[in-house]
C-alpha angles and dihedrals in degrees: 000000000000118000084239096050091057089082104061088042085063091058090051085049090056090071094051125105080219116035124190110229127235090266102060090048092042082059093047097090091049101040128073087264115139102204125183125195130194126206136166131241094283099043101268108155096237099172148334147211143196135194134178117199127214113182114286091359136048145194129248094215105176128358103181129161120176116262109255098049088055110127089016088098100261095114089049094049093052096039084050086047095045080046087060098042096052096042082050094054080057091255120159100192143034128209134198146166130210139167117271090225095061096090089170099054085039093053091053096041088053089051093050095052109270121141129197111252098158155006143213111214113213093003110140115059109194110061092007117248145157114231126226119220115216135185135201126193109217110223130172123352128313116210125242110242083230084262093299125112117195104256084194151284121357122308094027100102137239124297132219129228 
């Protein structure tokens, strides 16, 4: 991610039950962060990703897409594009963690091949929360979107990755 980029992300952040401070975004372009954005055809911040890779595995960070754009694909497209990174950084495997309460997050983790292998119990503060922790094994190839993620229904353009 860009420095300048860093800005619109914190908007985005703004509409997450854990957002991730200007400090930590501001460490994303010198760290070993790998961090994807999504935007549509005019600019508009649709989503956003962040892995961290450790040898043969990684870590899915953050995953966020702005609210009204959730069940449109945009999530999909960035979880299938954190998928490719991290098989590309020669990663076997992909961790996460997400709150047990977001039934929603958890339903489209499970369809895209992710099991249960821990929990944190009490994890989350505000508002409380245990984390599951989730892993994926990467196998095969996962296909490039052609650098385009979907910014919604028809007739809302293409977005760019």
């Amino acid at each position: 991610m860009l420095a300048a980029d860093a800005a619109a992300v914190a908007i985005l952040e703004t509409c997450s039950p854990s957002p991730w401070t200007k400090n930590q975004l501001a460490a994303l372009p010198d760290g070993p962060y790998r961090s994807r954005l999504c935007q549509d055809e005019a600019g508009l911040m649709l989503g956003w990703t962040c892995v961290l890779p450790v040898v043969d595995e990684a870590e899915l960070l953050k995953i966020a897409v702005l609210p009204e754009k959730r069940r449109l694909g945009v999530g999909r497209a960035l979880l299938t594009d954190a998928f490719r990174q991290a098989a590309d950084g020669g990663a076997r495997r992909l961790f996460l963690e997400v709150r047990e309460k977001n039934l929603a997050a958890r339903l489209l983790y499970r369809q895209t091949g992710f099991t249960e292998v821990g929990r944190r119990k009490g994890y989350y503060r505000s508002p409380p929360d245990d984390a599951l922790l989730l892993e994926k094994i990467l196998e095969g190839t996962y296909e490039q979107s052609a650098g385009h993620c979907p910014c919604g229904q028809a007739g809302a353009g293409a977005g760019r990755f």
